[in-house]
Backbone as JSON Lines, residues from 0, in Angstrom:
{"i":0,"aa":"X","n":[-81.66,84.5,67.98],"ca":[-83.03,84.97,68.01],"c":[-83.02,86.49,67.91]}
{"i":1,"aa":"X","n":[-84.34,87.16,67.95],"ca":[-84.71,88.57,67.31],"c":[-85.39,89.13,67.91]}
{"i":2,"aa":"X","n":[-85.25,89.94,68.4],"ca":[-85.6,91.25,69.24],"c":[-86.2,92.36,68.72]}
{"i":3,"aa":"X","n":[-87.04,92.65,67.98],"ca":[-87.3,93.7,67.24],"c":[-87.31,95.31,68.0]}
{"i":4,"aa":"X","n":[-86.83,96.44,67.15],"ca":[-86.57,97.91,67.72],"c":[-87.53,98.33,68.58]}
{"i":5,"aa":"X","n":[-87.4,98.91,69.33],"ca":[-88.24,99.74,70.69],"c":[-88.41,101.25,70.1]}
{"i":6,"aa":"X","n":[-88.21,102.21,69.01],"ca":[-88.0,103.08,68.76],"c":[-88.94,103.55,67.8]}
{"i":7,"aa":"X","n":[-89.28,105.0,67.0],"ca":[-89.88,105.46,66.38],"c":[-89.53,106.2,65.27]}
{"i":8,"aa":"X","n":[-89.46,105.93,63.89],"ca":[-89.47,106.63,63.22],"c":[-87.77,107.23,62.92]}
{"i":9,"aa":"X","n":[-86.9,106.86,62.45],"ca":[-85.71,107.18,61.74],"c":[-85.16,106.94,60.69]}
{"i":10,"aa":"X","n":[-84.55,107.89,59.79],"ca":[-84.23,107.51,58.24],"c":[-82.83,107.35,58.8]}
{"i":11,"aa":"X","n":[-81.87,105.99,58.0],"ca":[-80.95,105.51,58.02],"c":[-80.19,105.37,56.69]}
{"i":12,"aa":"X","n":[-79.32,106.1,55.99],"ca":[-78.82,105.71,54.73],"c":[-77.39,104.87,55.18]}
{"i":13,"aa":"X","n":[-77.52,103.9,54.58],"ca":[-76.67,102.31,54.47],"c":[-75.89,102.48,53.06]}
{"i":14,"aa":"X","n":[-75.01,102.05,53.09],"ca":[-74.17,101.63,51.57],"c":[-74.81,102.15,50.39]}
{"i":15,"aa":"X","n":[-75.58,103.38,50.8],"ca":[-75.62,104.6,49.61],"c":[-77.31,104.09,49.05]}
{"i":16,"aa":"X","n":[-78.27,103.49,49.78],"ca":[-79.7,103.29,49.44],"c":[-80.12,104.01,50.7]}
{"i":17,"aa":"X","n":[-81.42,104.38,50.51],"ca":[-82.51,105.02,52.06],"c":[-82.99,103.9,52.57]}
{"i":18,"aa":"X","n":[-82.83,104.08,53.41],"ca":[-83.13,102.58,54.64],"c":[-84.18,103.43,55.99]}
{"i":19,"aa":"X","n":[-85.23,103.35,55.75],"ca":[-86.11,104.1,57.06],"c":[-86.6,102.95,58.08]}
{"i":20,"aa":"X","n":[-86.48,103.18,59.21],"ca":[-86.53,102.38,60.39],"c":[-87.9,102.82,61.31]}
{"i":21,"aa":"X","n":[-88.94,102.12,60.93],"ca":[-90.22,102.94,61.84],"c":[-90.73,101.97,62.63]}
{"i":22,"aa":"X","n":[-91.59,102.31,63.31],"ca":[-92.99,102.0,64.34],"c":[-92.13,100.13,64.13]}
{"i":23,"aa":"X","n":[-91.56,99.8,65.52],"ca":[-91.6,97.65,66.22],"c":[-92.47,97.14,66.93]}
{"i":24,"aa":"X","n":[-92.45,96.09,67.09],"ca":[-93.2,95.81,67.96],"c":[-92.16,94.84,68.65]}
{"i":25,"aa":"X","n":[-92.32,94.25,70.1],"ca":[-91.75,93.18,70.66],"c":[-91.31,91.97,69.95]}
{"i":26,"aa":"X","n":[-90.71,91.26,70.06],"ca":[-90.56,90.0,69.33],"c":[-91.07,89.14,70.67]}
{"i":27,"aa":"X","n":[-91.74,87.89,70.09],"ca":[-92.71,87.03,71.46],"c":[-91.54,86.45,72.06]}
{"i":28,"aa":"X","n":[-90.1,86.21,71.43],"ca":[-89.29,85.36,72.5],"c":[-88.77,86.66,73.32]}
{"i":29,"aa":"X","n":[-87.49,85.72,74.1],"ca":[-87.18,86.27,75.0],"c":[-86.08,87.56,74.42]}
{"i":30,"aa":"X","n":[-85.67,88.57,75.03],"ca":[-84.65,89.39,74.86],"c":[-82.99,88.46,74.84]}
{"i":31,"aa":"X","n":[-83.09,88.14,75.4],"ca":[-81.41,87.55,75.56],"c":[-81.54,86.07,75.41]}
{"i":32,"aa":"X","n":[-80.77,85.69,74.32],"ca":[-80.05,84.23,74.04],"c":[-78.99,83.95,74.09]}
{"i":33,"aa":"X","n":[-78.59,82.52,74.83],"ca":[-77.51,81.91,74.7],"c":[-77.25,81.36,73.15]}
{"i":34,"aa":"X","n":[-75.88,81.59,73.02],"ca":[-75.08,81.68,71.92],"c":[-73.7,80.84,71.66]}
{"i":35,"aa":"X","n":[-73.28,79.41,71.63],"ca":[-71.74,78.98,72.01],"c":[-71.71,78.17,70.25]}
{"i":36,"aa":"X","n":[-70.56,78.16,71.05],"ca":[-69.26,77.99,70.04],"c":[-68.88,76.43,70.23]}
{"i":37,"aa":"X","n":[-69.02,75.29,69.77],"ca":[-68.28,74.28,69.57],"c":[-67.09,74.1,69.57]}
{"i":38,"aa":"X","n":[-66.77,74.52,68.26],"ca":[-65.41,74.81,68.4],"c":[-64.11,75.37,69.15]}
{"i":39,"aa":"X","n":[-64.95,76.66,69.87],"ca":[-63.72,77.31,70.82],"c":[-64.32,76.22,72.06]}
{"i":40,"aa":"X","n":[-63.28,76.28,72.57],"ca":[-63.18,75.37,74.39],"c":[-62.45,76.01,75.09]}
{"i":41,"aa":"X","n":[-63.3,75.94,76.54],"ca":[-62.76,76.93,77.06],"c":[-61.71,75.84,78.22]}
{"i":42,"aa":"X","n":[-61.05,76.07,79.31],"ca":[-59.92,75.23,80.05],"c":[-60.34,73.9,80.65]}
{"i":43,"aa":"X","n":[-61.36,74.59,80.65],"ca":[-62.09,73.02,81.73],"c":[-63.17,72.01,80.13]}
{"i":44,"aa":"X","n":[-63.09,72.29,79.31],"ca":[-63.07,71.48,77.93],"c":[-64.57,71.86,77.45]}
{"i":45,"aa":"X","n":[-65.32,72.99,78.21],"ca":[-66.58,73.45,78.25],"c":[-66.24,74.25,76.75]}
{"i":46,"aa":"X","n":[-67.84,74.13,76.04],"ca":[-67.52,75.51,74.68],"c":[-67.82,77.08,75.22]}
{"i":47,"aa":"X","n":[-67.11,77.6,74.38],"ca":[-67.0,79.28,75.01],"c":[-69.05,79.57,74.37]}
{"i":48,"aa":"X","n":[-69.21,80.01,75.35],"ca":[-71.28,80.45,75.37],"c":[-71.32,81.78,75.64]}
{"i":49,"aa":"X","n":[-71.9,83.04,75.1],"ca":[-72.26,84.45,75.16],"c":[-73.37,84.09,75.37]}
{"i":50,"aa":"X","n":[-74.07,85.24,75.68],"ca":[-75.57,85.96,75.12],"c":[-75.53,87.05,74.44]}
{"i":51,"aa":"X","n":[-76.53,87.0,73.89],"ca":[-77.06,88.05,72.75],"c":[-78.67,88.73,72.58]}
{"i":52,"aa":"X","n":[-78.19,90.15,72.3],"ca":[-79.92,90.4,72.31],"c":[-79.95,91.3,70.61]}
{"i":53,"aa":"X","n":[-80.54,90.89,69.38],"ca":[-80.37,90.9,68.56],"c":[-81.86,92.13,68.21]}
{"i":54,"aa":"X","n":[-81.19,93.61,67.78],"ca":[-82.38,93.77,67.12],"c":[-82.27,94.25,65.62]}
{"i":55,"aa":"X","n":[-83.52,93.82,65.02],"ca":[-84.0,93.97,63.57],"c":[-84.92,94.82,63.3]}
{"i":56,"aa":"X","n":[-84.78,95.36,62.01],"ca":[-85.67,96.35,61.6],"c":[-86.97,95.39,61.47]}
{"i":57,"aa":"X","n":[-88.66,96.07,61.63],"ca":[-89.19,94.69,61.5],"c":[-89.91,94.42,59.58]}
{"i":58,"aa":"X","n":[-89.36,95.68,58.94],"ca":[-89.75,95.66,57.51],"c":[-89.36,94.78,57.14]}
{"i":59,"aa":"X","n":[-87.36,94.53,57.28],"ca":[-87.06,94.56,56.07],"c":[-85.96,92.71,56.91]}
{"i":60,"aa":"X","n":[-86.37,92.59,58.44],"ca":[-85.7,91.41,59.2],"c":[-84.12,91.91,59.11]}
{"i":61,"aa":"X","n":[-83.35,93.07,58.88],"ca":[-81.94,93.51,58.88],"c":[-82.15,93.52,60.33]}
{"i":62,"aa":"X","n":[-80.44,92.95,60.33],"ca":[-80.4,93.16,62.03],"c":[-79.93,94.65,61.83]}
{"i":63,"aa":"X","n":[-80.07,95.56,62.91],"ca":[-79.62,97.06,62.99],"c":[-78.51,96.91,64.18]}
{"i":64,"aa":"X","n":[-79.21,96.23,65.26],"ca":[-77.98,96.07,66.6],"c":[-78.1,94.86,67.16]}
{"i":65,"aa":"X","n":[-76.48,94.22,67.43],"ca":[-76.5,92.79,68.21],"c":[-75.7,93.69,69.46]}
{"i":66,"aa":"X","n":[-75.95,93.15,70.74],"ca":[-75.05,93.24,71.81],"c":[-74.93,91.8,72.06]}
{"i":67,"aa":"X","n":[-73.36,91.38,72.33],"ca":[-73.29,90.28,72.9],"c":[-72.03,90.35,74.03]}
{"i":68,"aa":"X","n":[-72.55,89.62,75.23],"ca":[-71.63,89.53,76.28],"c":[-71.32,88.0,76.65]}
{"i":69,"aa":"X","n":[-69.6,87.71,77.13],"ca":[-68.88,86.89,76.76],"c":[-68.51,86.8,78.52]}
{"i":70,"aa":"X","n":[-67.61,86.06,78.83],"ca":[-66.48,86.02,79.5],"c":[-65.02,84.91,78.69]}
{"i":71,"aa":"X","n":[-64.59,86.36,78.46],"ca":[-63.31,85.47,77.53],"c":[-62.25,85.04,78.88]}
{"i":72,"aa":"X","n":[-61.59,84.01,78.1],"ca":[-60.64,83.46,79.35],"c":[-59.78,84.09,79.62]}
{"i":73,"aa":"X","n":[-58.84,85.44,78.53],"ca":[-57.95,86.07,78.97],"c":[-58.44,87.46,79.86]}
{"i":74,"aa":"X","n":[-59.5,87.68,79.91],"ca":[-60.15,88.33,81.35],"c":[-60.7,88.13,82.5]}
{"i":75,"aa":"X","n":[-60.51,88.69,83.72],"ca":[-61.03,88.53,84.39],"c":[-62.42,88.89,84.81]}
{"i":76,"aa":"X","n":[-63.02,89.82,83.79],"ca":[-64.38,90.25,83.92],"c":[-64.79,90.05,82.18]}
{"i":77,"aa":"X","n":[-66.57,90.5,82.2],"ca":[-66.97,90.37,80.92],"c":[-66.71,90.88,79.95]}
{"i":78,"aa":"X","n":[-67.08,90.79,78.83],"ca":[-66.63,91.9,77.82],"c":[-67.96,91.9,76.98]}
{"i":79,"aa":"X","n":[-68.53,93.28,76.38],"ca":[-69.42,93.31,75.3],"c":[-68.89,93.8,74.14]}
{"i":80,"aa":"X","n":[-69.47,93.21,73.15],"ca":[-69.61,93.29,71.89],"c":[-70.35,94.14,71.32]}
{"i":81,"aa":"X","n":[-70.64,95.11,70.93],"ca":[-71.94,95.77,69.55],"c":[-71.27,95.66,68.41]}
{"i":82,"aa":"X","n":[-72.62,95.29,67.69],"ca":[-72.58,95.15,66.5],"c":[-73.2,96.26,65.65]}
{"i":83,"aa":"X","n":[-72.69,97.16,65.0],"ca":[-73.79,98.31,64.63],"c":[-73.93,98.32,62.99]}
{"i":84,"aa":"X","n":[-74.6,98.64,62.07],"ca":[-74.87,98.79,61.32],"c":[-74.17,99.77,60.41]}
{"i":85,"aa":"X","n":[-73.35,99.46,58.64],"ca":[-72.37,100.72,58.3],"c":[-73.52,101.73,58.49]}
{"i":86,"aa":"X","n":[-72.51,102.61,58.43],"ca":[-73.52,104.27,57.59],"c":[-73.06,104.96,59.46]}
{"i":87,"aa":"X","n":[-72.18,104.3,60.28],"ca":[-71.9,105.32,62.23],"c":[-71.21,106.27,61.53]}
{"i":88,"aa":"X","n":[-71.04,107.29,62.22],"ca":[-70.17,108.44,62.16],"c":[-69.59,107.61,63.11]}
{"i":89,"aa":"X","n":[-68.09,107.41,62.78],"ca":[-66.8,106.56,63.64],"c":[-66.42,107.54,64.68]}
{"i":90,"aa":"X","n":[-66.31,109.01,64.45],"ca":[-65.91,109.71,65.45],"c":[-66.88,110.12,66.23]}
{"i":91,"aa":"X","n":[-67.91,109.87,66.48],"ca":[-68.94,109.97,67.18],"c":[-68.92,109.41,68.37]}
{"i":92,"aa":"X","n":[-68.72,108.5,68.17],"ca":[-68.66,107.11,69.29],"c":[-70.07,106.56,69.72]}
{"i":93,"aa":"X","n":[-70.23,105.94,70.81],"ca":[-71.52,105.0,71.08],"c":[-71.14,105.13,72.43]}
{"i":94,"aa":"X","n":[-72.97,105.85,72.93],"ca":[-72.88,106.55,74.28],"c":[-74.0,104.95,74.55]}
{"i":95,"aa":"X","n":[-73.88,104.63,76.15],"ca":[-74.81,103.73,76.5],"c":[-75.16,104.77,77.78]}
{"i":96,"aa":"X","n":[-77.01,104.01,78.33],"ca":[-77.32,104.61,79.15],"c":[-78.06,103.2,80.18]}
{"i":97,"aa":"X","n":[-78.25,102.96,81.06],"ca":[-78.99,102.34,82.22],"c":[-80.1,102.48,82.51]}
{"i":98,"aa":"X","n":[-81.01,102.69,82.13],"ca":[-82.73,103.49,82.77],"c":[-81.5,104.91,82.94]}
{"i":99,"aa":"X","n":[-81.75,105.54,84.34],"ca":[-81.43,106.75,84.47],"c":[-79.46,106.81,84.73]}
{"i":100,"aa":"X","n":[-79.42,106.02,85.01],"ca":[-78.1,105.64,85.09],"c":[-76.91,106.73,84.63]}
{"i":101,"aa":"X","n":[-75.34,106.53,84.41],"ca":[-74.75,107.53,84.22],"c":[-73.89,106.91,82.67]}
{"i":102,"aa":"X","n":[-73.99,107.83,82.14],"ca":[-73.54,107.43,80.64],"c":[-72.55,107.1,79.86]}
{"i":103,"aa":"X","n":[-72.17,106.04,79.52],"ca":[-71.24,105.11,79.3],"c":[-70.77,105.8,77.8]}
{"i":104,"aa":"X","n":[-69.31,105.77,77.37],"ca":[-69.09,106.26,75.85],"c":[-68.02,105.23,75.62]}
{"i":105,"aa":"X","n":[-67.81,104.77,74.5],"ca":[-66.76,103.88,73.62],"c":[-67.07,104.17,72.29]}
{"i":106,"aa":"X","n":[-65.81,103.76,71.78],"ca":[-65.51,104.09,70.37],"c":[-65.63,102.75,69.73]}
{"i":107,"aa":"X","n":[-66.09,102.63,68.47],"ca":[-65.9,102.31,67.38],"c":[-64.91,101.39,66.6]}
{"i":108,"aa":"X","n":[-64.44,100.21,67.28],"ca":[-62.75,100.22,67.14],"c":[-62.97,99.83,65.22]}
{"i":109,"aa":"X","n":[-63.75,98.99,64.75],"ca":[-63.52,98.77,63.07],"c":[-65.04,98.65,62.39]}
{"i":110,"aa":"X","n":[-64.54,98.78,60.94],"ca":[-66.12,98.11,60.31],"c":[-65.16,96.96,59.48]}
{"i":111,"aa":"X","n":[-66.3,96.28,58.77],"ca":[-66.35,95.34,58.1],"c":[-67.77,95.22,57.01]}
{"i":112,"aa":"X","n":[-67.68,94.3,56.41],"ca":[-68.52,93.82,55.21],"c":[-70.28,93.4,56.65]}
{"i":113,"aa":"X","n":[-69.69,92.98,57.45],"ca":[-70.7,92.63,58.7],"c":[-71.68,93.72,59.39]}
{"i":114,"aa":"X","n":[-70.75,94.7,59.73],"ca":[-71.02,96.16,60.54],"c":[-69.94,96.52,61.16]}
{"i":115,"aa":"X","n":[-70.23,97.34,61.71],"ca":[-69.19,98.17,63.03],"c":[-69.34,97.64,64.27]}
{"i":116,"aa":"X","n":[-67.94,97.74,64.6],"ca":[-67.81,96.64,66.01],"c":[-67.31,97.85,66.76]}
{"i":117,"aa":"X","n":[-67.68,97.45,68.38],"ca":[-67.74,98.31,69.75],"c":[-67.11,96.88,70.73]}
{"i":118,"aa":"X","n":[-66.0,96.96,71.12],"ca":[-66.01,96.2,72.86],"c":[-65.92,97.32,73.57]}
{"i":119,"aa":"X","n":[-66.48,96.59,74.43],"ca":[-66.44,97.07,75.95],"c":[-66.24,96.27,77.05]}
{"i":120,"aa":"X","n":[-65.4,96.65,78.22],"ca":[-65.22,95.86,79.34],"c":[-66.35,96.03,80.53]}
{"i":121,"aa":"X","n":[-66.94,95.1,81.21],"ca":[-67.99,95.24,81.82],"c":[-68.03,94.34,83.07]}
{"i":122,"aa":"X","n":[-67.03,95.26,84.0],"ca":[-66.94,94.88,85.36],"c":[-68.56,94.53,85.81]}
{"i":123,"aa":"X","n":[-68.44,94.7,87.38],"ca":[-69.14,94.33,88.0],"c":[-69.77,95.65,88.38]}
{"i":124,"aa":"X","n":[-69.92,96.56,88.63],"ca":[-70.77,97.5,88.79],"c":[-71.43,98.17,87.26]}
{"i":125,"aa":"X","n":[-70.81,97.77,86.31],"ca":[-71.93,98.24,85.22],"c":[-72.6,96.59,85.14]}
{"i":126,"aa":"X","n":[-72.13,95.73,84.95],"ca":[-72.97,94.51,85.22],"c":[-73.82,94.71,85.82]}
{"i":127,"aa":"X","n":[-73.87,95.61,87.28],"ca":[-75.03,95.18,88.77],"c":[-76.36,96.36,87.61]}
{"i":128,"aa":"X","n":[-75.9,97.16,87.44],"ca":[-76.66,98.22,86.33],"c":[-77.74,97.62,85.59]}
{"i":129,"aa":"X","n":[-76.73,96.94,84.51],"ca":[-77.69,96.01,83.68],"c":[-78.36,94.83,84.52]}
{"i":130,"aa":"X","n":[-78.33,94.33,85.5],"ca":[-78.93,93.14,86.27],"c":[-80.29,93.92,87.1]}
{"i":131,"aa":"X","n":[-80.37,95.07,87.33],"ca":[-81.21,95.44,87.96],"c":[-81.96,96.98,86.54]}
{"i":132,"aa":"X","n":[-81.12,96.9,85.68],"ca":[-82.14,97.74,84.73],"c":[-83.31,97.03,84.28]}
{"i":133,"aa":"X","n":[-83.68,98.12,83.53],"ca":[-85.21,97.97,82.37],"c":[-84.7,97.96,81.33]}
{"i":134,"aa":"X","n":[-83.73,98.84,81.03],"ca":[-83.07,98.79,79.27],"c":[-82.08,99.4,79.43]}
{"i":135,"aa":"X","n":[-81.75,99.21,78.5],"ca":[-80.21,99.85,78.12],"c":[-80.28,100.49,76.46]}
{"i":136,"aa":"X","n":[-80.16,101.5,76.62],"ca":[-80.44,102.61,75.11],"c":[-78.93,102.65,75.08]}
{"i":137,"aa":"X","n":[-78.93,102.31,73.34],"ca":[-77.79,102.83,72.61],"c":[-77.59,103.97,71.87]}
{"i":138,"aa":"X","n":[-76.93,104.95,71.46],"ca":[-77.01,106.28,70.87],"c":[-75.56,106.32,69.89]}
{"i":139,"aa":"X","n":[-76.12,106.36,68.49],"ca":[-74.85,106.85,68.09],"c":[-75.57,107.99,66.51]}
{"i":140,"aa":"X","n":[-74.65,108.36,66.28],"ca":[-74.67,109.13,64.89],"c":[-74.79,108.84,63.72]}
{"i":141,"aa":"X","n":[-75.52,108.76,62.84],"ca":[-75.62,107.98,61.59],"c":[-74.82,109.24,60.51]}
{"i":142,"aa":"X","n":[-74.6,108.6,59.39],"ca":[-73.66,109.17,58.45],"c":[-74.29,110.57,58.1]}
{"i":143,"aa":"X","n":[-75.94,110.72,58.13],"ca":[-76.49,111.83,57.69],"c":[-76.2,112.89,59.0]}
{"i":144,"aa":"X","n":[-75.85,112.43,59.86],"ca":[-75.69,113.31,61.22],"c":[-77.14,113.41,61.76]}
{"i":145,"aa":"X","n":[-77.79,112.53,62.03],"ca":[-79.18,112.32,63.15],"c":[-78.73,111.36,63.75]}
{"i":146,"aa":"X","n":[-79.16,111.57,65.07],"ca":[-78.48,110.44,65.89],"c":[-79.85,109.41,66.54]}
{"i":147,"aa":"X","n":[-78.91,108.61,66.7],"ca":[-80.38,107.29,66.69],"c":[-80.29,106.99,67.82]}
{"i":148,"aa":"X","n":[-81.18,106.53,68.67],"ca":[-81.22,105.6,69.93],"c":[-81.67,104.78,69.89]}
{"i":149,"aa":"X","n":[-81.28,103.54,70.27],"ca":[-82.19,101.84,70.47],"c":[-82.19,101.32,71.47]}
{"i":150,"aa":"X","n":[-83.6,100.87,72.46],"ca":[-83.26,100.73,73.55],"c":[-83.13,99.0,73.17]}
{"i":151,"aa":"X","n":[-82.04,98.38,74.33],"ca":[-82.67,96.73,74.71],"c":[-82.79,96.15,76.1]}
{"i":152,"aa":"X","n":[-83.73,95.35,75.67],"ca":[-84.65,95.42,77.01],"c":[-83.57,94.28,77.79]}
{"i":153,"aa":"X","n":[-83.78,94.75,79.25],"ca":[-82.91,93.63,80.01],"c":[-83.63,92.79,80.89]}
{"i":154,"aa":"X","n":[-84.84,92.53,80.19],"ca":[-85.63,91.54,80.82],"c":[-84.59,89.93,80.53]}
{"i":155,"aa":"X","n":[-84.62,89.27,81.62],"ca":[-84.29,88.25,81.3],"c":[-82.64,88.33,81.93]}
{"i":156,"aa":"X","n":[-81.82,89.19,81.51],"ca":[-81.01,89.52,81.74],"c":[-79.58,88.76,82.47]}
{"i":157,"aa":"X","n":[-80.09,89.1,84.08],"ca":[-79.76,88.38,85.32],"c":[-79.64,86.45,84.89]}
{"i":158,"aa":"X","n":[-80.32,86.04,84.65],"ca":[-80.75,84.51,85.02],"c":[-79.77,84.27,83.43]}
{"i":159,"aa":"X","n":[-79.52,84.76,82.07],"ca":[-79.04,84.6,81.43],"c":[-77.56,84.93,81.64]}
{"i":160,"aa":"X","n":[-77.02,85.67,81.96],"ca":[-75.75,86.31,82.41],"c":[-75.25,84.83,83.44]}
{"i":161,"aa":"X","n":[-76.09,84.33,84.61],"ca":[-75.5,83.27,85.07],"c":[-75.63,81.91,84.65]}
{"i":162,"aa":"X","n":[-76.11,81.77,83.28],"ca":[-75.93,80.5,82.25],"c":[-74.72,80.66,81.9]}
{"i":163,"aa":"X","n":[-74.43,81.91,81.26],"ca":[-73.01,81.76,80.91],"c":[-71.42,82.0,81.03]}
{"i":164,"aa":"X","n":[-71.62,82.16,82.89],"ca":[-70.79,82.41,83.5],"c":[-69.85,80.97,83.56]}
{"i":165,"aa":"X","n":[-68.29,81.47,83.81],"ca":[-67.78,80.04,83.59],"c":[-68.1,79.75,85.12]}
């Protein structure tokens, strides 16, 4: 499901076309969906299930950012995913923020034909963060050097996070 941008007004050049990102509105579902896998199984014969909060430009339906959070079996805590859109400055990195919170940075580890991928490990005190935030803004650098922010909302959040806890 689709989450549309919280943000205002940014030009984005993508794989060498102008891509401008303006004025969203809410999407009527919820912010965060469960997401599993059939195929992967996890020990106890359950399928491996994330959530995801997916947002799209609302012109053009491109997703711009997926976050998705997991608990993989070879960790003991969660892990997130971003999904970002080509055209990041890679050395930039991707700052996260909490409402007022204190500011999270990770890198960039690859792109692909898909987008640019971000993990992150996400103990239990940036978890308690997101369980009791309003949003969580992402910030990174686009190829023209303007830097973008997208917030996603963590409504819902909490009660989704313990669907897909093993």
């Amino acid at each position: 499901m689709r989450v549309y941008l919280f943000f205002v007004l940014f030009a984005l050049t993508l794989l060498g076309s102008g891509f401008v990102i303006t004025d969203a509105v809410a999407a009527k579902e919820p912010a965060w969906q469960e997401r599993c896998n059939d195929k992967v199984k996890r020990a106890n014969g359950k399928p491996y299930c994330e959530m995801v909060s997916t947002l799209v430009v609302q012109e053009t339906g491109q997703r711009f950012l997926e976050f998705a959070i997991g608990y993989p079996e070879s960790s003991p805590s969660a892990r997130g995913v971003v999904t970002l859109p080509l055209g990041v400055m890679l050395t930039e990195g991707v700052s996260l923020k909490v409402d007022d919170g204190p500011l999270m940075r990770f890198q960039v580890r690859y792109c692909n034909a898909g987008g640019c991928y971000a993990f992150l490990n996400l103990g239990d005190e940036v978890l308690g963060q997101f369980k009791k935030g309003n949003q969580a803004v992402f910030s990174l650098v686009a190829s023209d050097q303007k830097r973008l922010s997208v917030a996603v909302p963590l409504s819902g959040f909490s009660k989704r996070l313990s669907s897909i806890k093993p």
